[in-house]
TORNU-71773 format. One line per 2 residues: number of its first residue (from 1); for each residue x, y, z of C-alpha. Coordinates in Angstrom, 2 decimals, decimal comma. Example, Ala and Ser with C-alpha at 12.3 -4.5 7.8 and 13.67 -1.06 7.14 Angstrom:
1 = 12,30/-4,50/7,80; 13,67/-1,06/7,14
# end
This chain:
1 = 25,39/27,71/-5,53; 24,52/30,95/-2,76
3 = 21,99/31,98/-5,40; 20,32/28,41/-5,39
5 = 20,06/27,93/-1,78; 18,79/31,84/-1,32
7 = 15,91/30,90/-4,18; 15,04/27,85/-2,47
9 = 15,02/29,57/0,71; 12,45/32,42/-0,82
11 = 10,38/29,98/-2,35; 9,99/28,35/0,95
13 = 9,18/31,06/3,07; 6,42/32,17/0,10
15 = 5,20/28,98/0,04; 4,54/29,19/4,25
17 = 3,25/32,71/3,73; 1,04/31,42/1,24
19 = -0,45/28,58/3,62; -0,94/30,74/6,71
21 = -3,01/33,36/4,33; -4,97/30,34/2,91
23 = -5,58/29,06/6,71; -6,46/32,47/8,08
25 = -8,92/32,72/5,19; -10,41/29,31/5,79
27 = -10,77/29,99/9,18; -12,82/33,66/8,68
29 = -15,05/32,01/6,12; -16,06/29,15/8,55
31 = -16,62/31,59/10,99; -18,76/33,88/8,35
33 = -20,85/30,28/7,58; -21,36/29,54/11,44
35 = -22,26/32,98/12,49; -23,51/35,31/10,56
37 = -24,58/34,10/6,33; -27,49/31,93/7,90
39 = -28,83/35,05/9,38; -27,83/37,10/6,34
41 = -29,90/34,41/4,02; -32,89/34,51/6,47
43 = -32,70/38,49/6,73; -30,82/40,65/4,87
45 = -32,85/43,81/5,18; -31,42/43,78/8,73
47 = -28,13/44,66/7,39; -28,98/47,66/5,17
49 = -28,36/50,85/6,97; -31,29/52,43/5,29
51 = -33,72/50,48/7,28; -33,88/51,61/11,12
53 = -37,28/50,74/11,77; -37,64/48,77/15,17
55 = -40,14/45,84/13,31; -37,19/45,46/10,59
57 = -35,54/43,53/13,54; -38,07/42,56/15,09
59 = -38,44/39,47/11,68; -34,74/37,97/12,48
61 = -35,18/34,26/12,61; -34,70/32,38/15,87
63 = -32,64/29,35/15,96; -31,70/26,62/18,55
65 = -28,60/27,76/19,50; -30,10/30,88/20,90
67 = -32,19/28,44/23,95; -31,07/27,91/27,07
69 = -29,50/24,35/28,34; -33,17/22,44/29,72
71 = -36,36/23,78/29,21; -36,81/25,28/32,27
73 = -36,88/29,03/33,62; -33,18/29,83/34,83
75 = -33,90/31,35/38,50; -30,47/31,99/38,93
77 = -30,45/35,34/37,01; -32,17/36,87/40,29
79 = -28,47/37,26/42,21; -26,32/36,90/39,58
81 = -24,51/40,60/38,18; -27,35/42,82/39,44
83 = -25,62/46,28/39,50; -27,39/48,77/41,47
85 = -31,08/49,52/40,60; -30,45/53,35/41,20
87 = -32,48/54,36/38,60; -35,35/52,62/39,78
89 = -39,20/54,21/38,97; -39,93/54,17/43,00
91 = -36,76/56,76/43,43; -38,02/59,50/41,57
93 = -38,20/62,04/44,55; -35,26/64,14/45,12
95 = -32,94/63,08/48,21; -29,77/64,31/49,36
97 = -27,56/61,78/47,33; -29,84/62,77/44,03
99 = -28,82/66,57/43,87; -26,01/67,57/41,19
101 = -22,81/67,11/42,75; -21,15/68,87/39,95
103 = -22,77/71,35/37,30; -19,93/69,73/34,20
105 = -21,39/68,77/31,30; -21,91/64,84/30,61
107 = -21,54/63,16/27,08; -23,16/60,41/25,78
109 = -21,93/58,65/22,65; -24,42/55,95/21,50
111 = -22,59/53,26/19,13; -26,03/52,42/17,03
113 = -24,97/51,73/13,80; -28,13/52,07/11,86
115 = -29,58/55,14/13,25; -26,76/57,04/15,67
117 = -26,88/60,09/12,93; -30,86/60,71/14,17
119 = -29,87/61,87/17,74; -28,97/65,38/17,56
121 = -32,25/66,10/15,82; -34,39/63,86/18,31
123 = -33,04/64,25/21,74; -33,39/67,54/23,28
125 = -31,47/67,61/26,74; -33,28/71,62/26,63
127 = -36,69/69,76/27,87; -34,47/67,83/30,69
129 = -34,88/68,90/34,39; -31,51/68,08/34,28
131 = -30,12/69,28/30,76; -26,05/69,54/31,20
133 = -25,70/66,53/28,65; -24,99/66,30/25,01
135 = -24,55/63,65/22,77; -21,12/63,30/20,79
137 = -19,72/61,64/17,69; -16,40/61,01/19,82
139 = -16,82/57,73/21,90; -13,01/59,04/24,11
141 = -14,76/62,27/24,95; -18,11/60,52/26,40
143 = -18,83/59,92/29,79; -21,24/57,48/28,35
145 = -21,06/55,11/26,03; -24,55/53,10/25,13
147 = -24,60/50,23/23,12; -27,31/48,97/21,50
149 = -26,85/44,96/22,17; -29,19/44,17/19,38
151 = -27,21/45,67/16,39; -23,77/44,94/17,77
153 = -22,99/42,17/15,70; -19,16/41,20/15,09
155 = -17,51/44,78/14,99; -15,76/45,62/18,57
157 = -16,98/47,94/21,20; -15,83/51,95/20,06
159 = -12,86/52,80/22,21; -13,47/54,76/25,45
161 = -11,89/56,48/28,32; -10,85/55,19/31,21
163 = -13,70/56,07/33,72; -16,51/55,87/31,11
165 = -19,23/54,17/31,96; -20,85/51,19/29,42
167 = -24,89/50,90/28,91; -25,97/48,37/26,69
169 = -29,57/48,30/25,85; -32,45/46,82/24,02
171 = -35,82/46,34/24,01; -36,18/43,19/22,62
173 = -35,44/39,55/23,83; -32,12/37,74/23,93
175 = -33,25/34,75/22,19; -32,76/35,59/18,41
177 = -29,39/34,84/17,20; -28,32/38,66/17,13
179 = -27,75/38,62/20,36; -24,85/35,78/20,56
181 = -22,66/38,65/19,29; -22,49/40,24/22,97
183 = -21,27/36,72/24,52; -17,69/37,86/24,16
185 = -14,89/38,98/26,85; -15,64/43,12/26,09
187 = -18,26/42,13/27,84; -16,71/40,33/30,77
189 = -16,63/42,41/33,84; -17,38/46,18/31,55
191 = -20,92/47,01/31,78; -22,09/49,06/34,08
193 = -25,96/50,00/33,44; -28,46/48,37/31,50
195 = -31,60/49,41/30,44; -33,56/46,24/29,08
197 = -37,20/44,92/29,25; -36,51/43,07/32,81
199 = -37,74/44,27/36,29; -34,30/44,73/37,65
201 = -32,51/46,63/34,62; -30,82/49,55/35,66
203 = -33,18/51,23/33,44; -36,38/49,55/32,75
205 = -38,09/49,88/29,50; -41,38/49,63/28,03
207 = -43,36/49,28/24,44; -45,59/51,86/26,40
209 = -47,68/52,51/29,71; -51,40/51,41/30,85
211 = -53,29/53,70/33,35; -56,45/53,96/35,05
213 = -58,81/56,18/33,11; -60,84/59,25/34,55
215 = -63,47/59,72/33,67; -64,33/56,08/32,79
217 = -66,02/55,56/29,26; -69,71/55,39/28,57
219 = -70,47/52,64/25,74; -73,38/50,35/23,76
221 = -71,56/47,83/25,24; -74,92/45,05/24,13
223 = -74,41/46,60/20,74; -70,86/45,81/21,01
225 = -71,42/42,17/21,94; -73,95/41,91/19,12
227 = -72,00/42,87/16,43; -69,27/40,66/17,03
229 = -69,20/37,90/14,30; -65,85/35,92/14,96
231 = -64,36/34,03/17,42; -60,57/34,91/17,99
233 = -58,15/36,65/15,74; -53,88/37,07/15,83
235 = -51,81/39,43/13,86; -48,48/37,59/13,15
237 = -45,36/38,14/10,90; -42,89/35,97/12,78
239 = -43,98/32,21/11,93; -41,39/30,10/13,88
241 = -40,62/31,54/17,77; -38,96/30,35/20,42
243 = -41,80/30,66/22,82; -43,42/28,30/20,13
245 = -46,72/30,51/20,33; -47,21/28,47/16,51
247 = -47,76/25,54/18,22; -49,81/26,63/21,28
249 = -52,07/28,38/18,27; -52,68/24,88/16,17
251 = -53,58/23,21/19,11; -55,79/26,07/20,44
253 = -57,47/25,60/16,96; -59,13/22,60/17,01
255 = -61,65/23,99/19,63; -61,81/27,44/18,80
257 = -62,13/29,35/15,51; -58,90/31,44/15,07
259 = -58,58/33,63/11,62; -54,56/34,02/11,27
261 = -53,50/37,70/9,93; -49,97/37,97/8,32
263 = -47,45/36,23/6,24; -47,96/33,15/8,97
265 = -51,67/33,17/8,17; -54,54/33,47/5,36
267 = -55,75/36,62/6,53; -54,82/40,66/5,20
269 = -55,58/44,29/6,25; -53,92/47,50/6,05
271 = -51,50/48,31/3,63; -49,18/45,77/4,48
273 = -51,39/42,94/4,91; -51,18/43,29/9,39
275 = -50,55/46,02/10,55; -51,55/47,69/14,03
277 = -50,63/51,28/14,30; -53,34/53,16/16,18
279 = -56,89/53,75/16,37; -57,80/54,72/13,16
281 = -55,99/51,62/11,84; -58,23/49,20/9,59
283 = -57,01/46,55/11,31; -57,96/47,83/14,77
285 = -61,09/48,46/13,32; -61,59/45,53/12,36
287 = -60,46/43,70/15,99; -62,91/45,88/17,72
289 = -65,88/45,46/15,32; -65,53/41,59/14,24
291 = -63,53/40,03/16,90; -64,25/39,05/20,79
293 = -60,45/37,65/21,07; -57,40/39,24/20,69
295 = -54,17/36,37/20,98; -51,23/38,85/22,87
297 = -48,94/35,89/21,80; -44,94/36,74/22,77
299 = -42,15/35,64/20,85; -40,30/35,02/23,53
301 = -40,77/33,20/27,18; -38,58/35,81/29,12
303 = -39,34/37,79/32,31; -41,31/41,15/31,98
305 = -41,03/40,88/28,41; -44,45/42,50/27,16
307 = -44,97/44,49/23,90; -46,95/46,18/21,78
309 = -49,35/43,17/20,73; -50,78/43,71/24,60
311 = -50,84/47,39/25,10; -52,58/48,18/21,50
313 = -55,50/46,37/23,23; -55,86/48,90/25,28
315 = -56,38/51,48/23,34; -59,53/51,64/23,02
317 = -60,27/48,56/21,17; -63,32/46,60/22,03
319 = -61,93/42,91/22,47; -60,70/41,09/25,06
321 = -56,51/39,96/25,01; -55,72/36,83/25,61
323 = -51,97/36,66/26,86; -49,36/34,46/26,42
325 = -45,58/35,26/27,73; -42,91/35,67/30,95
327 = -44,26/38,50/31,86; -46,98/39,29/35,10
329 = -49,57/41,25/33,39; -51,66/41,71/36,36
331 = -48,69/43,85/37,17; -50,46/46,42/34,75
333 = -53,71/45,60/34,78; -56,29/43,75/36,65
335 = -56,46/40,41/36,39; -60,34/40,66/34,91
337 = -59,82/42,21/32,00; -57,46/39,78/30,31
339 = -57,48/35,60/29,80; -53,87/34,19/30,84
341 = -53,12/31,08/29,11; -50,62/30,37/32,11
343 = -54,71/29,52/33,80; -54,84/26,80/31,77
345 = -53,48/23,29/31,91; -53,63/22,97/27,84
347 = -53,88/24,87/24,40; -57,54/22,88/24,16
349 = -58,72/23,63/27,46; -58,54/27,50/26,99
351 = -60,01/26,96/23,79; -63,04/25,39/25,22
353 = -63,12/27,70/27,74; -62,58/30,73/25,44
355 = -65,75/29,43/23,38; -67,99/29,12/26,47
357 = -66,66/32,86/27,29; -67,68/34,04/23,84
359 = -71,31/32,68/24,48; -72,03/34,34/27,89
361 = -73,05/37,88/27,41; -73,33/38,77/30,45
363 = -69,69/37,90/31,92; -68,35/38,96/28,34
365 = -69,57/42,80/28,65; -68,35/42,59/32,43
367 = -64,76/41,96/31,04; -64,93/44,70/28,54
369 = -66,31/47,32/30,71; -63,35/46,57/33,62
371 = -61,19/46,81/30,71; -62,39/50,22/29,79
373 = -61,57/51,75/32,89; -57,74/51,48/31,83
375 = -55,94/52,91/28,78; -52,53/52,87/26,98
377 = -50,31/55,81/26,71; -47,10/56,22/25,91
379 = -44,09/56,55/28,65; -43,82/59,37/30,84
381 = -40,51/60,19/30,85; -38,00/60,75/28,12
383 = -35,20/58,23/28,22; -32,23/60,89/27,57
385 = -33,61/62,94/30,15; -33,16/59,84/32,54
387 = -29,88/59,22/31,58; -28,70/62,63/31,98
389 = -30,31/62,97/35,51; -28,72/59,48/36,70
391 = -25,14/60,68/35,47; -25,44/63,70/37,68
393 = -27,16/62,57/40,67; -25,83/58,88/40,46
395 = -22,78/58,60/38,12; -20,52/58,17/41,28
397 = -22,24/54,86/42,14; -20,42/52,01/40,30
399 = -21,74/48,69/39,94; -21,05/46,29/37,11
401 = -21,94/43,06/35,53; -19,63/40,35/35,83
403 = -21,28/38,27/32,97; -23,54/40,88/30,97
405 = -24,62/37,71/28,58; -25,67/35,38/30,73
407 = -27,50/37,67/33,06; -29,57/38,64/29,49
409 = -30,10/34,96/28,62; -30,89/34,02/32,22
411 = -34,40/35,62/32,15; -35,63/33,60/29,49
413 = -36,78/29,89/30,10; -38,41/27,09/26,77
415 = -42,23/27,12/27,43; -43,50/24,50/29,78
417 = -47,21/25,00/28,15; -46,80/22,32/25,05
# end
């Protein structure tokens, strides 16, 4: 009879064993559906840890879920979890509160899955003013721990000491689905410096820099005007966005003659079909010989956010950009050398206006030649050799973000243009 009752007994408490696996297995495979197979399905070559190219990411497919509530530009990022901009450009002379207080040697452990193994080879803190820094495979020995908020996905922050300070960083913009996988409490109240695309990032980055050039270029310029056989062109390998540049571009159309390079388009060059790499690039060549238009069309309606598909313009390439994002380009350049589609009240109405543009010689040439007086280079200054001067000079200044997430989403806004 004890023998019974102890069987029953064990088959009951298998049987509940059994359920609670089944449930906790239900539950991670929803979660798996929800969150990460659509963007698995859409692109998997993100996932490979043999691809660590930057435009790898740069094709993950933007959904819905990744908007904002409303459709307009959230203003209330410009108070909300600022730490302080220590780091800022405009502080670059040395003050009192900027000398080493301490000659110890800072580590930095940088928890980027798909190319972390690259960065004793790449950064030399040797070529730092201040070089006491190393990098480290340890995250509890760091002083530093950077995150890269783009590649995060599901797996938890490495473990670090108590004192370390927490950089997350990217270049690109919150609004692909990647980025949902930082909207989590590790990131409640933790990090302390950002370096991100925006204004008022601890660190701000850029795709490159744009300066005046001396001495100033001496060019056919007529020649250059008469050569010119097409209207507008745009090099595109992202087809749906959320700044729904798409859109803007088939409306643009029906006034203006745009050819359409790319997987989104009809159009090839280069060995990949759209490439833009630098100035001896066929497609470049072609832009500057062919084209009067260039569309600088962002991905992405967020704050500051400008990338490579303005700068290459000014590299030397004989076409004029037309812009279209959050950012203030005039910021970089003068406001005569580029046509802002925020100037116009519709897609059609630049197009018309884009087509009278392309007809007057005269004012044409004028825009190229102010254009010419400016040229892209890359950045300055190293980014390790920033990080290792702000951890001696201003390491002892703690600020933090008391919702990282939403201070990353809150600089992006749904386009107002459409």
């Amino acid at each position: 009879m004890a023998n019974s009752v102890r069987s029953r007994y064990a088959i009951f408490f298998i049987l509940l064993a059994m359920a609670l696996l089944w449930r906790c297995l239900l539950q991670t495979y929803k979660y798996f559906e929800e969150n990460i197979s659509d963007n698995f399905k859409e692109n998997p070559s993100i996932y490979s840890r043999y691809l660590i190219a930057e435009d790898v990411l740069d094709n993950s497919t933007f959904t819905e879920k990744s908007t904002l509530p409303g459709r307009e530009k959230d203003e209330s990022y410009k108070s909300y979890g600022r730490p302080l901009p220590f780091a800022s450009e405009k502080r670059d002379k040395l003050d009192k509160s900027q000398r080493p207080i301490t000659d110890r040697l800072f580590k930095l452990f940088d928890h980027n899955p798909l190319n972390s193994h690259l960065h004793a080879d790449y950064y030399k803190f040797s070529e730092c003013r201040y070089n006491r820094c190393e990098f480290t495979t340890n995250s509890l020995k760091a002083d530093l721990l950077m995150v890269n908020a783009a590649r995060i996905k599901i797996s938890p922050l490495p473990a670090r000491r108590r004192g370390a300070l927490l950089l997350v960083y990217t270049k690109e913009p919150p609004t692909f689905r990647r980025f949902h996988f930082i909207n989590r409490t590790e990131f409640m109240d933790s990090v302390n410096w950002s370096r991100c695309i925006y204004a008022d990032s601890t660190f701000r980055a850029h795709y490159n820099n744009i300066i005046k050039r001396d001495p100033p270029v001496d060019k056919d310029y007529n020649a250059i005007f008469k050569r010119k056989r097409h209207q507008a062109a745009w090099f595109v390998s992202h087809c749906a966005t959320q700044s729904r540049r798409e859109e803007y571009v088939k409306r643009m159309s029906s006034e203006i003659d745009v050819d359409i390079f790319g997987p989104c388009g009809t159009k090839t060059c280069g060995k990949h079909g759209f490439e833009m790499g630098g100035q001896r690039d066929v497609c470049l060549d072609i832009l500057r010989n062919d084209y009067k238009f260039y569309l600088s069309f962002e991905n992405s309606m967020c704050s500051d956010y400008v990338t490579e598909k303005f700068y290459n313009m000014y590299d030397d390439v004989d076409i004029i950009p037309v812009v279209r994002g959050g950012a203030n380009y005039s910021e970089f350049v003068s406001k005569d050398t580029f046509v802002n589609t925020a100037d116009f009240a519709s897609p059609e109405e630049l197009g018309r206006y884009l087509k009278r543009l392309g007809q007057d010689k005269t004012r044409y040439i004028q825009m190229l030649q102010n254009k010419d007086s400016y040229i892209s280079v890359p950045p300055r200054e190293k980014f390790h050799c920033t990080l290792c001067k702000a951890l001696h000079t201003r390491g002892h200044i703690r600020s933090v973000y008391p919702d990282f997430y939403k201070w990353l989403m809150g600089h992006c806004w749904e386009p107002t243009d459409l």
